[in-house]
C-alpha positions as CSV (number, residue, x, y, z in Angstrom):
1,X,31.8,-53.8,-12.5
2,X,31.8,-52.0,-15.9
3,X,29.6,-49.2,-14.1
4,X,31.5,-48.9,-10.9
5,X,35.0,-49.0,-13.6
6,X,32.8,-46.1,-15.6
7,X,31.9,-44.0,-12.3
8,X,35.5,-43.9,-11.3
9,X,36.2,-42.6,-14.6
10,X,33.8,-39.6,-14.6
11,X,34.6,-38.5,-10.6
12,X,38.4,-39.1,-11.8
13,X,37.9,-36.9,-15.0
14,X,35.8,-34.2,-13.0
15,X,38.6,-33.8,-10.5
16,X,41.4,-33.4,-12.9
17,X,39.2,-30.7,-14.5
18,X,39.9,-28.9,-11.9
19,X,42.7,-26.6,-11.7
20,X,44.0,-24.8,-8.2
21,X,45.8,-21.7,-9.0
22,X,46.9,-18.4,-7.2
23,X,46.8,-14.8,-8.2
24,X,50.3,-15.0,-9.1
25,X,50.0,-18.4,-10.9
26,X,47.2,-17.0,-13.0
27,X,49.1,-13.4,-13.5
28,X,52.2,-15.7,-15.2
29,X,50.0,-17.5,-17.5
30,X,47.8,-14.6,-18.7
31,X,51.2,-12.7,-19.9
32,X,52.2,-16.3,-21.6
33,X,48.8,-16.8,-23.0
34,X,46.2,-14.2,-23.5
35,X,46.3,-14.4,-27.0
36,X,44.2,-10.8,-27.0
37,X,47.5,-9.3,-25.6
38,X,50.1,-11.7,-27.7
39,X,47.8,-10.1,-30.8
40,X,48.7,-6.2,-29.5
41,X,52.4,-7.0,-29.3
42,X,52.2,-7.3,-33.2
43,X,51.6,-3.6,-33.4
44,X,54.7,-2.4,-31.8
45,X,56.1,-4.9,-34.3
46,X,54.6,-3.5,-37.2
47,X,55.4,0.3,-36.2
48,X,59.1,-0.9,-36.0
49,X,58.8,-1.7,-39.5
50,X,57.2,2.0,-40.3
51,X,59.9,3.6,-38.6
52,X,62.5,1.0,-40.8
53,X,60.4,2.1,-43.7
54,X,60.8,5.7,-43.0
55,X,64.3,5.5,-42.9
56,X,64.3,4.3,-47.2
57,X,65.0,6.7,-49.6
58,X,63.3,6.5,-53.2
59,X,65.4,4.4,-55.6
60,X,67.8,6.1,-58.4
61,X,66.2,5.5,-61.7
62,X,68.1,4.4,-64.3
63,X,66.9,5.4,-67.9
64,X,68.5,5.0,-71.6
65,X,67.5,5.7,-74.9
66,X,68.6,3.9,-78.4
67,X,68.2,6.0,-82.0
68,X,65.2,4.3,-83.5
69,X,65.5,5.1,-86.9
70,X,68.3,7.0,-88.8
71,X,67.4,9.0,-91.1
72,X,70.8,10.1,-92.6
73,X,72.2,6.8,-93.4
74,X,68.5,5.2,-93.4
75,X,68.7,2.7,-91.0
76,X,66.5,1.6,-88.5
77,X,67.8,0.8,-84.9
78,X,71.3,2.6,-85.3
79,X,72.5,1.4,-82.0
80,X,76.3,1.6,-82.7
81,X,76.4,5.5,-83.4
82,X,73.3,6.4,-81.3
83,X,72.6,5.8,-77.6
84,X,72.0,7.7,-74.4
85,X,71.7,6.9,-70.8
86,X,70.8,8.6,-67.4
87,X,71.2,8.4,-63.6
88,X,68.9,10.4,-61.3
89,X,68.3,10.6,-57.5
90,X,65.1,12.7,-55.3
91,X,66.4,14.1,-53.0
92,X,65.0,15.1,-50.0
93,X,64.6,18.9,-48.7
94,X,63.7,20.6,-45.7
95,X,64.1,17.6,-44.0
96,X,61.5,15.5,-45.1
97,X,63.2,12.5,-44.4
98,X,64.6,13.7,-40.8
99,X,60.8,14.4,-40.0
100,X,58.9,11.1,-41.1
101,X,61.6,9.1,-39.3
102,X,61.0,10.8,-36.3
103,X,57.0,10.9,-37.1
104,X,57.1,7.3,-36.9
105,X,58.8,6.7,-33.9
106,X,56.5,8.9,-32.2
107,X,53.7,6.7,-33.2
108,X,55.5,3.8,-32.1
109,X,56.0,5.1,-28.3
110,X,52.1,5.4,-29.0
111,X,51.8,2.2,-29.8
112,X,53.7,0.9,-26.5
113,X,51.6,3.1,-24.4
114,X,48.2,1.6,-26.1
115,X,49.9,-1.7,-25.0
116,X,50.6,-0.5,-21.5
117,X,47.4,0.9,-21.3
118,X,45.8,-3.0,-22.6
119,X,48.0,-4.4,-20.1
120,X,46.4,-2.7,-17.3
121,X,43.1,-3.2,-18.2
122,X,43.4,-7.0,-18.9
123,X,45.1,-7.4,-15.8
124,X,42.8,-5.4,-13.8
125,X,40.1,-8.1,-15.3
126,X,41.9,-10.9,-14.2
127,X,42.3,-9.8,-10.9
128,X,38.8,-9.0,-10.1
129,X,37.5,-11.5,-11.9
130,X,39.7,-13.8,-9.8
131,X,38.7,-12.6,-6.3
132,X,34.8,-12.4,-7.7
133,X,35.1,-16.3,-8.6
134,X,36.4,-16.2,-4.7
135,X,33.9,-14.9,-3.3
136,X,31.2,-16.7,-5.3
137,X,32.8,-19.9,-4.5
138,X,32.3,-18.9,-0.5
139,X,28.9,-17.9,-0.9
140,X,27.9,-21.5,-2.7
141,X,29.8,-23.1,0.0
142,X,27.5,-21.1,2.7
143,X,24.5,-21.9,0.9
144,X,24.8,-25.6,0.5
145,X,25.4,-25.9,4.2
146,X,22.1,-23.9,4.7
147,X,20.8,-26.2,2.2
148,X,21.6,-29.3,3.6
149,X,19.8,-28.6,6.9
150,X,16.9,-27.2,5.6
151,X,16.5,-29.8,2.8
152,X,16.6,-32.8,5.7
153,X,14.6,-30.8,7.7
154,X,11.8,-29.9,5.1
155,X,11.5,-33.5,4.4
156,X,11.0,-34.4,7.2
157,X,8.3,-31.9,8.1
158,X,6.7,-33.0,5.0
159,X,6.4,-37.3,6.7
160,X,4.9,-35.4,10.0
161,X,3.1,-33.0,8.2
162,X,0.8,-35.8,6.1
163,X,0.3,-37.5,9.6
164,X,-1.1,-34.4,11.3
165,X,2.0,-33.9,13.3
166,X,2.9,-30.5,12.2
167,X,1.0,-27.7,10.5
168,X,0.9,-27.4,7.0
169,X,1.9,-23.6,7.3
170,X,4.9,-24.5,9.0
171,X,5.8,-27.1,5.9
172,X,5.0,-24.4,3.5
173,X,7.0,-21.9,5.5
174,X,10.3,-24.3,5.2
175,X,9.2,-25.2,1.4
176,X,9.8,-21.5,1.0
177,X,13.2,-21.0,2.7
178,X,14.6,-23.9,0.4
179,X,13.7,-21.8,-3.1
180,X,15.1,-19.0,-1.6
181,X,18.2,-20.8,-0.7
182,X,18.0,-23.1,-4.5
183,X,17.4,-19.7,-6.3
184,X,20.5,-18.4,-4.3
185,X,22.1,-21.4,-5.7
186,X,21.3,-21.4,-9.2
187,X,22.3,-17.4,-9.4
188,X,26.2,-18.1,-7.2
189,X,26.3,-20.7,-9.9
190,X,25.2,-18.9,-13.2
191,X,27.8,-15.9,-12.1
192,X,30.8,-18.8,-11.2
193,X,30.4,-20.4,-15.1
194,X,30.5,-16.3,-16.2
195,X,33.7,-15.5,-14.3
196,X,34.9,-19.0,-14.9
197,X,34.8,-18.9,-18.5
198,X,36.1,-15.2,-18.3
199,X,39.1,-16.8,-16.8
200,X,39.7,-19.1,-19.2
201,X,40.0,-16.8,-21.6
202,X,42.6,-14.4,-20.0
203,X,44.8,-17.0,-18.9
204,X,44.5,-19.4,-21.7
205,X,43.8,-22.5,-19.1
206,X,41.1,-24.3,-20.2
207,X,40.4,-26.5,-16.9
208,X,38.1,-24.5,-14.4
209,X,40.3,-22.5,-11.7
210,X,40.1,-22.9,-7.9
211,X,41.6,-19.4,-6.1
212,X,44.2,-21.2,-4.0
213,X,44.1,-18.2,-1.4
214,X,43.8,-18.3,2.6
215,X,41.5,-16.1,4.7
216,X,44.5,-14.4,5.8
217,X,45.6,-13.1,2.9
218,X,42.2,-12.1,1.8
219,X,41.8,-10.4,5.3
220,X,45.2,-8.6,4.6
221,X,44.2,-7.7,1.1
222,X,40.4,-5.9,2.9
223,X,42.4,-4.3,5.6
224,X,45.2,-2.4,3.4
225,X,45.2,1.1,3.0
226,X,46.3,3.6,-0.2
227,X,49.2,5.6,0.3
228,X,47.9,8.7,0.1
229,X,45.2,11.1,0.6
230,X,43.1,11.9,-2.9
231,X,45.4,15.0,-3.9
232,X,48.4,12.5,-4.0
233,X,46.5,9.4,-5.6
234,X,45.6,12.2,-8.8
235,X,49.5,13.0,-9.1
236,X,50.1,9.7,-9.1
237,X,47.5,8.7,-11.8
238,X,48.9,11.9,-13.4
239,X,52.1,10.4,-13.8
240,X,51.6,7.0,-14.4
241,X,48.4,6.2,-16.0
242,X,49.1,5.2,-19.9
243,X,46.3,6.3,-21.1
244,X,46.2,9.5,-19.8
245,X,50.0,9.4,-20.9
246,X,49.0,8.5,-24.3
247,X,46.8,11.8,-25.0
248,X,49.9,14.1,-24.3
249,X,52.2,11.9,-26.4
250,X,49.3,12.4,-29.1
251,X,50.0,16.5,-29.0
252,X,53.8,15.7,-29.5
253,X,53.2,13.3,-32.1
254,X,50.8,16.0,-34.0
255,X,53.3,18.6,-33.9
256,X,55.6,16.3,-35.3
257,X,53.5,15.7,-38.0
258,X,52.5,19.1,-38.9
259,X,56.6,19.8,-39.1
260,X,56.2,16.6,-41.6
261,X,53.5,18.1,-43.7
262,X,55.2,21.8,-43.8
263,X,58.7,20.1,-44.9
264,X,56.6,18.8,-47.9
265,X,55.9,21.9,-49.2
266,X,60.3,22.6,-49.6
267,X,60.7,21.5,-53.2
268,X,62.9,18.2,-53.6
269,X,66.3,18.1,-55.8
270,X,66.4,15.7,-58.5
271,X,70.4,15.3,-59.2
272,X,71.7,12.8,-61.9
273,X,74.3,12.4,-64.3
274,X,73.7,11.3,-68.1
275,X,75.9,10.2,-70.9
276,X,75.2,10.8,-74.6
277,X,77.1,9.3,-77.6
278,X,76.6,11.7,-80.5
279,X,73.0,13.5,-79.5
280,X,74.9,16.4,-77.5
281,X,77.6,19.3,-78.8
282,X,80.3,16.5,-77.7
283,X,80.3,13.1,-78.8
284,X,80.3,10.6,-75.5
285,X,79.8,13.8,-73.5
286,X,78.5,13.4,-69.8
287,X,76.1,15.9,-68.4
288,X,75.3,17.0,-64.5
289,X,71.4,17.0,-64.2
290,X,69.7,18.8,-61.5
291,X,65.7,19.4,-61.6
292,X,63.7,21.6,-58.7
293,X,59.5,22.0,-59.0
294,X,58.9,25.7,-59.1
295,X,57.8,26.7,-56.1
296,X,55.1,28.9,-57.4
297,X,52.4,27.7,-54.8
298,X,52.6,25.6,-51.1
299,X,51.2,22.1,-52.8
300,X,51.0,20.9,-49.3
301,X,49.5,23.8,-47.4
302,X,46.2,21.9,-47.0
303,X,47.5,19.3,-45.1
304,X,49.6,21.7,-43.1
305,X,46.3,23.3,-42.2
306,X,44.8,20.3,-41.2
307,X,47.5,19.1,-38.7
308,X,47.7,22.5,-37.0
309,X,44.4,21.5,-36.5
310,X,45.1,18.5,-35.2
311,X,47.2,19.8,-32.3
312,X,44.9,21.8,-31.3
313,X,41.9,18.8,-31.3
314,X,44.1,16.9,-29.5
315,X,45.4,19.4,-26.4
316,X,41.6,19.9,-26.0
317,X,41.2,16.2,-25.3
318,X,44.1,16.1,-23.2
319,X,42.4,18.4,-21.1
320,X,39.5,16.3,-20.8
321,X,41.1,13.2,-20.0
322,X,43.3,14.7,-17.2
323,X,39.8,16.1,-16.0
324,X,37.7,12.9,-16.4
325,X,40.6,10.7,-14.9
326,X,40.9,13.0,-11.6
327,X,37.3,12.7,-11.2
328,X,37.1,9.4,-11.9
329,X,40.3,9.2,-9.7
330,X,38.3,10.8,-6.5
331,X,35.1,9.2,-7.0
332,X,37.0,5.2,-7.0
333,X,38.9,6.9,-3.9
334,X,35.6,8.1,-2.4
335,X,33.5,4.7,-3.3
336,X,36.6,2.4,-1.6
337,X,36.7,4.6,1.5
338,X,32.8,4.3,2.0
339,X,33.0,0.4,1.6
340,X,36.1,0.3,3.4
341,X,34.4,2.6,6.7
342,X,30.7,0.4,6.1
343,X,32.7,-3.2,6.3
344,X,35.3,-1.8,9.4
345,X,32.5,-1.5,11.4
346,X,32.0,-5.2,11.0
347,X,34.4,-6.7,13.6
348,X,35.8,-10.4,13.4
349,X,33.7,-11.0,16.9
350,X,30.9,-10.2,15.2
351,X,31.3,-13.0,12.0
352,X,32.0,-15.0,14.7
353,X,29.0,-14.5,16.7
354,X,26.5,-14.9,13.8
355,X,28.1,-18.5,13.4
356,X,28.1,-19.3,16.8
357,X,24.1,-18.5,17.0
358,X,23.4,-20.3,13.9
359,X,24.7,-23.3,15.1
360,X,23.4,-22.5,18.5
361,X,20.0,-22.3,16.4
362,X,20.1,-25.7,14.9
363,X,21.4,-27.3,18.3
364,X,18.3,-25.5,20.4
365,X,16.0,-26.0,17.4
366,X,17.0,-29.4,17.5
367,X,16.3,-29.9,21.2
368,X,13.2,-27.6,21.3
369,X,14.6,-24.9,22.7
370,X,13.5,-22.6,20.4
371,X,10.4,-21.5,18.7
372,X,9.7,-22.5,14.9
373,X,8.9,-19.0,14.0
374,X,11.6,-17.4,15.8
375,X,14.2,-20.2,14.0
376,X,12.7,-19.7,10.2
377,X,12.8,-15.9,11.1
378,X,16.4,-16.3,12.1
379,X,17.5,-18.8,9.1
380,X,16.1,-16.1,6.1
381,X,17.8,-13.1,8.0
382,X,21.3,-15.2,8.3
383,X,20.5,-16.2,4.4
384,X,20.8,-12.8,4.0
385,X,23.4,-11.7,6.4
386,X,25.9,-14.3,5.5
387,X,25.3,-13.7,1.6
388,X,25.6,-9.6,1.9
389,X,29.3,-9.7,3.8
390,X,31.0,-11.8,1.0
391,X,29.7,-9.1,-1.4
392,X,30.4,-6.5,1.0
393,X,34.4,-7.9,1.2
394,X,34.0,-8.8,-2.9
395,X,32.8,-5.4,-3.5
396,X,35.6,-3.7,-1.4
397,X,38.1,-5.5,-3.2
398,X,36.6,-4.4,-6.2
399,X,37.2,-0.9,-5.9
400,X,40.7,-1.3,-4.8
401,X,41.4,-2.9,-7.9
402,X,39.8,0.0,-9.6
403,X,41.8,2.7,-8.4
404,X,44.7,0.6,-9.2
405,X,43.6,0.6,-12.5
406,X,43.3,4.5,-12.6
407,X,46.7,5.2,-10.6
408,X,48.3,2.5,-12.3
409,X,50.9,2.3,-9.2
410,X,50.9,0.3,-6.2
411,X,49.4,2.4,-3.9
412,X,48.3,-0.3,-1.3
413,X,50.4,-1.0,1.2
């Protein structure tokens, strides 16, 4: 009893491990609980703190002085009839201040668009990853019902082959189709615990997903079509793709910090006041105090240098990138239009058809209807058949979610 109790208690157990979920369901936890994007939010934090910091001016330094030894009336520490103090402020010139303030926002809207840009590509995991473990679930459901057959079947060949019933070719030939179908197996499995585990770790669920998703919507989700022709999908990914976005804001955000770095070279005004009992022509006499650095050189002029260098560094790799992602823009649109054309051609009659002769094969098979060779020539090309459309259909999917990820729009209907 103890056994059977302890049985229960493991099927029960590997049942609640088990977790079905949709694309949407997983989408909603991944922006609750990927901890790689919860870690990125910080750093729009932390560049709201720069810009806060940017907006601080330097403190006013108080300084005083006390007479430490008088040498008229020979006293030491002469505090009462000798004393001084002094109040100064920096301030800023040429706009320093204006500059680094707006310097550091810049940097944050760069920050928000590396975000936006992490967003996108963690999503775009998710979502392939999703449909992969989709498709990898199908294809070990094919291959155990191959399996099954074949397994009863070899061992059975195996009881008439040691009585001399059968050949021992034909026994081998079976033995054969079964690794071919357990190596299948063992490889659907080993990529199911990969995306499985990759799952886990963008949506923060630690129970193993089942894609909750109907053949219907999968079919739907194949037969959409982008909404425009390759000109229009590279305005769009023009527009809208961050990180693309990103390498103009950088030439803004280097101008703005060359302007920065050629304020620094206006001199700063120190401005105080001071008060003096008996040191100055007046006793208790209070003084205006205004300093200014010569300006007999530009003490910043390197650094001005250097980030008109910058700009130009970084309108040069703006170039690229818009290059690389219209390229990379056509060739997704190119690759999706190939798979798209290769599985149209295969209609729904025809999936249909090469399950209605497998099962017309193990009926006749069954009866003698049909040959052995012709049925184990018809079970490895079906193994193959049946295996190479789910990866067609994964595969299309695939490089949908790709150009997604370069457009960065929904440009599926």
């Amino acid at each position: 009893m103890n056994k059977i109790a302890g049985l229960f208690v493991v099927i029960s157990s590997f049942m609640t491990a088990q977790r079905q979920m949709s694309l949407l369901d997983c989408e909603n936890a991944f922006q609750a609980n990927n901890l790689q994007l919860l870690a990125q939010q910080y750093n729009i934090n932390m560049a709201d703190a720069d810009i806060i910091q940017a907006k601080i001016w330097e403190l006013p330094q108080l300084s005083g002085q006390i007479n430490a030894y008088n040498p008229q009336d020979k006293k030491v520490f002469d505090v009462a009839h000798a004393k001084a103090a002094q109040v100064t402020q920096l301030i800023y010139m040429g706009g320093k201040k204006k500059n680094e303030i707006a310097f550091a926002k810049s940097n944050k809207e760069l920050t928000q668009l590396q975000f936006s840009q992490l967003l996108v590509d963690l999503k775009t995991q998710l979502r392939t990853t999703y449909y992969n473990l989709y498709y990898q679930k199908l294809k070990l459901e094919n291959v155990n019902k191959q399996l099954g057959y074949m397994k009863e079947l070899l061992s059975a060949y195996k009881v008439q082959s040691a009585k001399g019933n059968v050949s021992l070719k034909d026994e081998v030939r079976l033995q054969s189709i079964v690794i071919q179908l357990n190596n299948d197996k063992v490889e659907i499995n080993k990529n199911i615990i990969a995306v499985e585990q990759t799952l886990k770790v963008l949506t923060g669920i630690t129970e193993d997903i089942e894609p909750q998703l109907s053949e219907s919507e999968a079919s739907e989700i194949l037969t959409s079509q982008p909404f425009g022709d390759e000109e229009e999908l590279k305005k769009k990914a023009l527009e809208n793709n961050a990180d693309y976005q990103y390498n103009l804001k950088l030439i803004d955000n280097s101008k703005l910090y060359a302007l920065w770095q050629k304020s620094m070279n206006v001199p700063d005004l120190n401005v105080g006041a001071g008060w003096d009992q008996n040191g100055g022509t007046f006793r208790n006499e209070i003084n205006l105090m205004v300093g200014i650095p010569l300006p007999l050189w530009k003490s910043n002029q390197g650094n001005v240098e250097k980030a008109n260098f910058a700009i130009q560094q970084n309108q040069k790799n703006a170039e690229y990138q818009k290059l690389d992602l219209e390229t990379k823009v056509l060739s997704s649109y190119r690759t999706w239009k190939g798979q798209y054309d290769q599985l149209s051609e295969i209609k729904d009659s025809d999936l249909n058809n090469l399950e209605l002769v497998y099962n017309g094969m193990l009926t006749n098979f069954k009866k003698g209807n049909v040959s052995f060779i012709e049925f184990t020539d018809f079970m490895e090309s079906y193994r193959q058949t049946a295996l190479q459309i789910y990866d067609m259909k994964n595969d299309l999917i695939q490089s949908a979610e790709q150009l997604n990820q370069l457009v960065q729009t929904k440009i599926f209907y």
